[in-house]
Every structure is written in C-alpha cells, then in structure tokens.
Backbone bond lengths (Angstrom), bond angles and torsions (degrees), N, CA, C in turn:
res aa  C-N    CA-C-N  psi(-1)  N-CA   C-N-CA  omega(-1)  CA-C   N-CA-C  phi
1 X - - - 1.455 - - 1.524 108.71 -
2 X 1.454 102.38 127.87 1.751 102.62 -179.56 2.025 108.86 -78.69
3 X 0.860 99.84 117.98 1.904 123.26 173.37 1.265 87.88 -80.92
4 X 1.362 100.62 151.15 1.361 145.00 175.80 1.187 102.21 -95.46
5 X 1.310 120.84 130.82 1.566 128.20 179.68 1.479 101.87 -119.38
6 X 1.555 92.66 152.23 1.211 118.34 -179.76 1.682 122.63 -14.52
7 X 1.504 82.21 -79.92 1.606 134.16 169.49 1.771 93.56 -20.55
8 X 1.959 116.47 -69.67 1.066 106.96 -165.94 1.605 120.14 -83.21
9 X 1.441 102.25 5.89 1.454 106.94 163.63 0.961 142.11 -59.28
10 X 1.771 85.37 -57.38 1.563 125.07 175.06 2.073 108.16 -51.97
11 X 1.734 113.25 -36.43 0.746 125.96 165.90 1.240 145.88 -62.63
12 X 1.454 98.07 -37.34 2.078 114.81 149.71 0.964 97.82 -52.73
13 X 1.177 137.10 -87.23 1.256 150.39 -153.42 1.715 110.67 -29.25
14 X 1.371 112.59 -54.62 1.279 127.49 -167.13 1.258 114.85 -66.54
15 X 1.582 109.39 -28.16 1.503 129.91 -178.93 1.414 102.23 -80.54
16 X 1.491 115.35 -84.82 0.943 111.26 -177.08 1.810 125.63 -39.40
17 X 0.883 127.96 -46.40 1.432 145.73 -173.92 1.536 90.74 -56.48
18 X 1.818 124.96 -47.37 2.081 104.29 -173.47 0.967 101.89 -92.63
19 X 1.490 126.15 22.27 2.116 91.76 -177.18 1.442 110.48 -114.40
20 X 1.006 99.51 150.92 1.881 110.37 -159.08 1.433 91.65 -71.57
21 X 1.421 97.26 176.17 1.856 115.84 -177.36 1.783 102.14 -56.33
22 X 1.318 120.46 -22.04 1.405 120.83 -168.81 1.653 103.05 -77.07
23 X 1.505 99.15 -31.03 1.487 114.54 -160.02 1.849 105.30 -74.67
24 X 1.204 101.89 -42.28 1.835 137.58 -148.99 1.427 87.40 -82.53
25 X 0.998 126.95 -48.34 2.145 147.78 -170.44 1.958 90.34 -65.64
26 X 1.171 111.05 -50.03 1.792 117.93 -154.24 2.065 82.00 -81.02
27 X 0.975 105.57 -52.86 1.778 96.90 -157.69 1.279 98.12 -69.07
28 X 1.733 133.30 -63.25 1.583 124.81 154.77 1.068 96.12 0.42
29 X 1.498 131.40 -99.83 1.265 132.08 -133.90 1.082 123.32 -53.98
30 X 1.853 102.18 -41.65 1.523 109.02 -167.19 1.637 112.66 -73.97
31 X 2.123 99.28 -26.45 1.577 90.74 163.95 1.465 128.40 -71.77
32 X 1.030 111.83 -17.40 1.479 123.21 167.97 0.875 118.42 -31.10
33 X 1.244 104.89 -89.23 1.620 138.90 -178.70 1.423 109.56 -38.87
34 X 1.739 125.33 -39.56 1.461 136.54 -148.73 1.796 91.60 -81.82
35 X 1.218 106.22 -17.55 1.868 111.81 -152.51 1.278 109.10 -155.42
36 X 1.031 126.43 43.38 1.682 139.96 -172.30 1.717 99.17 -45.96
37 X 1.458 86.32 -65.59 1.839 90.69 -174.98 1.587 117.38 -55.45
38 X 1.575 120.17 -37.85 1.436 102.40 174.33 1.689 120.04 -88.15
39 X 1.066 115.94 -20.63 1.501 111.69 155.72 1.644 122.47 -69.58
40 X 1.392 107.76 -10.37 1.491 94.34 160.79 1.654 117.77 -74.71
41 X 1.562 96.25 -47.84 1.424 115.66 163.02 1.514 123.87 -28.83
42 X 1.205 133.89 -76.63 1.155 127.93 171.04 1.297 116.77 -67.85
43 X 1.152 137.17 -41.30 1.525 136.03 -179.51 1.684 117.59 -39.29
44 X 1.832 109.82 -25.86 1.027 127.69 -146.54 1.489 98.80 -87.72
45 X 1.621 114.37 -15.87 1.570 135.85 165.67 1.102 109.49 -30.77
46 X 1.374 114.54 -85.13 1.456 142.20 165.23 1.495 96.22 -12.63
47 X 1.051 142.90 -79.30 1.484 161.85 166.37 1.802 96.13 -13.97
48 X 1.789 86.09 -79.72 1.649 99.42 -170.17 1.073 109.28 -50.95
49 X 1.361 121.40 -62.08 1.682 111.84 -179.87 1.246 154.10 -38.14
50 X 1.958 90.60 -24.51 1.396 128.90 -155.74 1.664 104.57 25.96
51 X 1.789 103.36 79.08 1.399 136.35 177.17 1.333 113.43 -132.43
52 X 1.581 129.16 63.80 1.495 106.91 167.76 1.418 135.98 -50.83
53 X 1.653 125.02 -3.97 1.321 128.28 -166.90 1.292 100.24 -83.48
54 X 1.609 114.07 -29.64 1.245 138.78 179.73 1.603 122.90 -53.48
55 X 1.314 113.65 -44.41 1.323 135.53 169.81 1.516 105.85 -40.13
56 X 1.908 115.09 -75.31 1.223 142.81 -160.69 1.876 90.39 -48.77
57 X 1.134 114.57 -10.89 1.711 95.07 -136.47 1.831 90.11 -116.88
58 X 1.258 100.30 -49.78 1.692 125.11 160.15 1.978 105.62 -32.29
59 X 1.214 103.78 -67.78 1.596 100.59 -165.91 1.894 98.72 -68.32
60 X 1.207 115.42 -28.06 1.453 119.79 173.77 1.379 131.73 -64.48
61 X 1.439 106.45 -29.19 1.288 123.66 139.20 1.636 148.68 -45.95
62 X 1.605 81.65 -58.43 1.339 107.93 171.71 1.217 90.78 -61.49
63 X 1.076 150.83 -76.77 1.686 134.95 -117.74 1.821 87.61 -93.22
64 X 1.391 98.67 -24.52 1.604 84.86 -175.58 1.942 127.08 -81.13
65 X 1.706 102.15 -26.21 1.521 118.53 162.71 1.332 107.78 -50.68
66 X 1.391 113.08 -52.37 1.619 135.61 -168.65 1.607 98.37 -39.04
67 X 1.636 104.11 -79.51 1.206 127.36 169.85 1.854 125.07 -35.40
68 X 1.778 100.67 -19.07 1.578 85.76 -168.68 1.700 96.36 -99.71
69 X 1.489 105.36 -14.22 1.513 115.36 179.18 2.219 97.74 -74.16
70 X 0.993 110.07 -29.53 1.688 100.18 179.97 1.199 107.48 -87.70
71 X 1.399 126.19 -45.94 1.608 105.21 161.96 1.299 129.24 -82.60
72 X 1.454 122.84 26.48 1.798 123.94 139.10 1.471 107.86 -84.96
73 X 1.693 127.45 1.91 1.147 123.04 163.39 1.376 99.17 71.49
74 X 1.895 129.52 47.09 1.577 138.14 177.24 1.492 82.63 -104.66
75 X 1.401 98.71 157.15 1.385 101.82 135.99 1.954 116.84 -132.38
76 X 1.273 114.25 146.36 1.562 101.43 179.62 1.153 100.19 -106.51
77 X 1.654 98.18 170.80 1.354 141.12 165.64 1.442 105.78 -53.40
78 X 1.846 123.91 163.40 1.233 121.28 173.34 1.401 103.72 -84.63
79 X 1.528 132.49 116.93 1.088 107.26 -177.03 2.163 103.33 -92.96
80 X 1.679 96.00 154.42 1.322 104.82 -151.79 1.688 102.69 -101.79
81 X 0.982 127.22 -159.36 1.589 136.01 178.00 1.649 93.08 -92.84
82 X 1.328 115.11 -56.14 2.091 109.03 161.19 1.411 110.34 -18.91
83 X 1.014 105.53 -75.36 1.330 115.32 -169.06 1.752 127.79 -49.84
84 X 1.195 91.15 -39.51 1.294 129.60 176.03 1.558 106.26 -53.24
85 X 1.694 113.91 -83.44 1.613 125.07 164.39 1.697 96.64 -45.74
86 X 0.762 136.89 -52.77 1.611 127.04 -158.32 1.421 104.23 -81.94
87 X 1.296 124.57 -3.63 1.809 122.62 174.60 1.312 99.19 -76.44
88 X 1.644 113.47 -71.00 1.447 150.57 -132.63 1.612 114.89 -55.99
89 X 1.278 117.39 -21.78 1.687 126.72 174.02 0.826 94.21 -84.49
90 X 1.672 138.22 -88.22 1.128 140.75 -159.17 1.814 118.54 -36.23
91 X 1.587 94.38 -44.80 1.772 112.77 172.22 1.393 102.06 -45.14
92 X 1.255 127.16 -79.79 1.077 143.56 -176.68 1.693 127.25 -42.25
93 X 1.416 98.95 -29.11 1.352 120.64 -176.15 1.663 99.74 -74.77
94 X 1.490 97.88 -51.57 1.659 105.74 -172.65 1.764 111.71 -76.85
95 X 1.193 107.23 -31.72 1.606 100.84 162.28 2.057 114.90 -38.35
96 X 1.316 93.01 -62.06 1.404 101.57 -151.07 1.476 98.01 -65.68
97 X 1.417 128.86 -40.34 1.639 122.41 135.66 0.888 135.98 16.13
98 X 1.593 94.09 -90.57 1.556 120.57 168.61 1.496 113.46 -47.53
99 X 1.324 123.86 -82.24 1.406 136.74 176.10 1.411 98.24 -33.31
100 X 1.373 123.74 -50.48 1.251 94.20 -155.16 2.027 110.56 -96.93
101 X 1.033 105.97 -8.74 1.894 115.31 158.30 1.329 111.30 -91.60
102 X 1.465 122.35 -26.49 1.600 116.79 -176.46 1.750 100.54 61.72
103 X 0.900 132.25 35.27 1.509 133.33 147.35 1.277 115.68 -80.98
104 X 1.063 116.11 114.87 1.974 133.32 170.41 1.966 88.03 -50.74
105 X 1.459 104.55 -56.24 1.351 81.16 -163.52 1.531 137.48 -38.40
106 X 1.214 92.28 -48.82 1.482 104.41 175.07 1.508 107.88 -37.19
107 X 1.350 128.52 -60.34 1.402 122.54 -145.32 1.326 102.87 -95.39
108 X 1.875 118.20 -6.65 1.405 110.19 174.81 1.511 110.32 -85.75
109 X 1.522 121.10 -42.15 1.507 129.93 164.40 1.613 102.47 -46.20
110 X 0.947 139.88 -53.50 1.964 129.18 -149.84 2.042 75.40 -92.64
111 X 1.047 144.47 -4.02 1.571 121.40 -164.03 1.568 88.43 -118.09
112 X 1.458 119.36 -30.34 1.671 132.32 -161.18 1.758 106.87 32.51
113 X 0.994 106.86 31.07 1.602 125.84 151.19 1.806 128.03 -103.37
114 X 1.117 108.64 58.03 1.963 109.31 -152.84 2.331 85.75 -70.20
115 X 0.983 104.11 -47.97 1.508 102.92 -161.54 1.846 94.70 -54.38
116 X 0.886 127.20 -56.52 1.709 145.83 -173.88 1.507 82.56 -49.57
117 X 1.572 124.01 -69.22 1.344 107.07 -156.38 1.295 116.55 -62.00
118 X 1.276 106.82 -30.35 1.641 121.57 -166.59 1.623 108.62 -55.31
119 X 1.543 88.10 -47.38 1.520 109.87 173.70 1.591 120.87 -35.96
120 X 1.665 94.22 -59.88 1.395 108.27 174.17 1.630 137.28 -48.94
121 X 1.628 88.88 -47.51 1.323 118.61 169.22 1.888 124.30 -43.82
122 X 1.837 82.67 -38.31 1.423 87.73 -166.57 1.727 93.92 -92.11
123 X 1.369 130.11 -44.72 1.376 137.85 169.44 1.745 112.42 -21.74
124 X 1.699 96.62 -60.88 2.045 83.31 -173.93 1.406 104.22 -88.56
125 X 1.468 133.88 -13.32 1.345 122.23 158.77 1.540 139.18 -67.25
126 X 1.262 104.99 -9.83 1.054 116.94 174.20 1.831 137.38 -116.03
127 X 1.429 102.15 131.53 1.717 99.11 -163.08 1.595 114.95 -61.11
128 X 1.649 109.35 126.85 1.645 109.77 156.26 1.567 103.81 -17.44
129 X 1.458 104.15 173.90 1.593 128.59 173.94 1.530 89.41 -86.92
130 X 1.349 137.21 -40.47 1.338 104.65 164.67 1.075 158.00 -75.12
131 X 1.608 101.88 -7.24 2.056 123.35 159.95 1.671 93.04 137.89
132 X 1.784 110.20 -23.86 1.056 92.65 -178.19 1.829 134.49 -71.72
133 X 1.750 101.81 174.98 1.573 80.43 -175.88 1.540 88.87 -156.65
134 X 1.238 120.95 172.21 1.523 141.27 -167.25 1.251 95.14 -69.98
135 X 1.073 116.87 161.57 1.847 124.96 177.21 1.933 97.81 -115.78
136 X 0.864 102.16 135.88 1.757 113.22 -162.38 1.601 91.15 -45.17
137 X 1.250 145.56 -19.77 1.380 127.31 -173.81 1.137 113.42 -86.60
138 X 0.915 115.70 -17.69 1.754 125.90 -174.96 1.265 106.22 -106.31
139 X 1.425 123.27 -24.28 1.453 118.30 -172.18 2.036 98.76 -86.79
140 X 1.336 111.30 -29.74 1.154 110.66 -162.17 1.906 82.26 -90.65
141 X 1.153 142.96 -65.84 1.130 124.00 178.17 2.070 117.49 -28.13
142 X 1.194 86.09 -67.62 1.535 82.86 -178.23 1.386 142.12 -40.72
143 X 2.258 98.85 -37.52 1.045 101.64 178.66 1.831 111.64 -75.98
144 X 1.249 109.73 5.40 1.986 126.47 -164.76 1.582 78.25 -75.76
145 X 1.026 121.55 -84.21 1.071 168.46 -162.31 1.764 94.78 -15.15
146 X 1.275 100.18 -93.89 1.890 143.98 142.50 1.568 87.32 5.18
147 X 1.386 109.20 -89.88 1.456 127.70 -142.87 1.884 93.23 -56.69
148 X 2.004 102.78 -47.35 1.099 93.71 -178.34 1.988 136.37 -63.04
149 X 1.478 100.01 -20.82 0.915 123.04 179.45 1.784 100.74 -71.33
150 X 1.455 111.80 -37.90 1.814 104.47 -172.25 1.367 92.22 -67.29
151 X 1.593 124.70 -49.64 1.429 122.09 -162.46 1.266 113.63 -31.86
152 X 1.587 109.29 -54.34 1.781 123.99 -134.70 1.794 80.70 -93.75
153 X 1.186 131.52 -49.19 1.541 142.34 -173.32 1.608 98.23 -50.65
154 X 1.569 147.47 -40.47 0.856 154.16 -78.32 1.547 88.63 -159.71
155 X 1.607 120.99 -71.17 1.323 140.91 151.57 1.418 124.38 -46.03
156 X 1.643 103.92 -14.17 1.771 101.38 165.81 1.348 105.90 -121.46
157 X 1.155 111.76 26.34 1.940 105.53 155.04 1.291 123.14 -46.77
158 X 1.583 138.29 129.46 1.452 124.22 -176.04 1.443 87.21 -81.71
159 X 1.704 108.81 153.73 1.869 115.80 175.97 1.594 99.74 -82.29
C-alpha cells in the first residue's frame, strides 16, 4: 500500500493554506466532483453529530487529504456506497479498540495511513495561531471522521 509521506502533506498544506477564496471554490469542486459518494459520506457527520462547526472543518480537510494523496502522485478508485457498507463495522469495531487501549497502533494498521493519522492527531490537539483550539467534541468527532475518510481514500488507491 502506497503511504502518504510527510513531504506530500507538508505539500497540501502549503497549497491549500495560499489560495484565495477564488482558488479554495476551484479545488472544492474539483474534489467534489472526483468522490461525490465519499464526500457525501462524511459531510453527513455534520448532520449526525448535530455539529455545524464540524461541517466548515470536514470540507477543509477533505480538500486538504485529497491534495496530500495528488501530490504522492496516487490516483484512486471511485469509492462507492459498497465500499462504504463494507468499511463501516470493522471501522467502528477498531475505533472502540483503539479508544479503549489508546494504542496508535491499532488505528494506523486498520487506516495503513500512520503519517495522515499522525497528522490528524497533531491537527485537533493542537492550538490555531490564534490560541484557539477544538473543544474535545468536535476535535474527537473530526478526528472519527478524518481517520475514516484516510481509511476508505487509502483502500481505493489504483495498484
């Protein structure tokens, strides 16, 4: 399985982070469009959680995971609603795992994305440049969220 390196994280990041609202509107879209079904999928959080802060933060993500999978130079599969039902136990199974040993391992083996998660890990733990920071419901939703989104992204790599 091809991992995401640092390097092309570090590289979303850089992108995404300068481009103006004109810029931010064009890449959305094009991730949109690339993955309809799993951005319906997670978006639907926001919903479940009944978390709108959650929403804002989800597509910001998205476009930025999106982005760290095109500059490792992958391309994926469409992932489908199949795919989707056929993740979602096992996901869930390995959460409660996780949560409940608090071993990283677990959730970097079932995601086989460890750099992405790490990423994540460090994202809701850590304060904005303005001091602010996630409030554990949103940070622990998001990172659910996140991890599930690396899984399924991750599992539709073309070989």
């Amino acid at each position: 399985m091809k991992q995401v390196s640092i390097n092309s994280i570090e590289k979303a990041i850089d992108k995404i982070d300068n481009l103006d609202d004109e810029g931010l509107g064009r890449i959305s879209e094009t991730y949109a469009l690339a993955q309809q079904t799993l951005l319906g999928y997670i978006m639907s959080a926001s919903v479940e959680y009944k978390n709108e802060q959650l929403e804002g933060l989800l597509i910001y993500y998205y476009c930025l995971i999106s982005e760290a999978f095109t500059q490792e130079q992958v391309t994926l599969n469409q992932i489908s609603e199949d795919d989707i039902d056929a993740f979602e136990q096992p996901f869930f199974e390995m959460l409660d795992e996780y949560f409940d040993k608090e071993d990283e391992d677990i959730i970097h083996g079932f995601t086989e994305q460890s750099e992405l998660v790490r990423f994540m890990m460090m994202e809701i733990t850590t304060k904005d440049e303005d001091g602010t920071s996630l409030d554990d419901d949103t940070a622990t939703q998001l990172f659910i969220v996140t991890a599930a989104m690396i899984t399924l992204m991750s599992r539709a790599i073309q070989a």
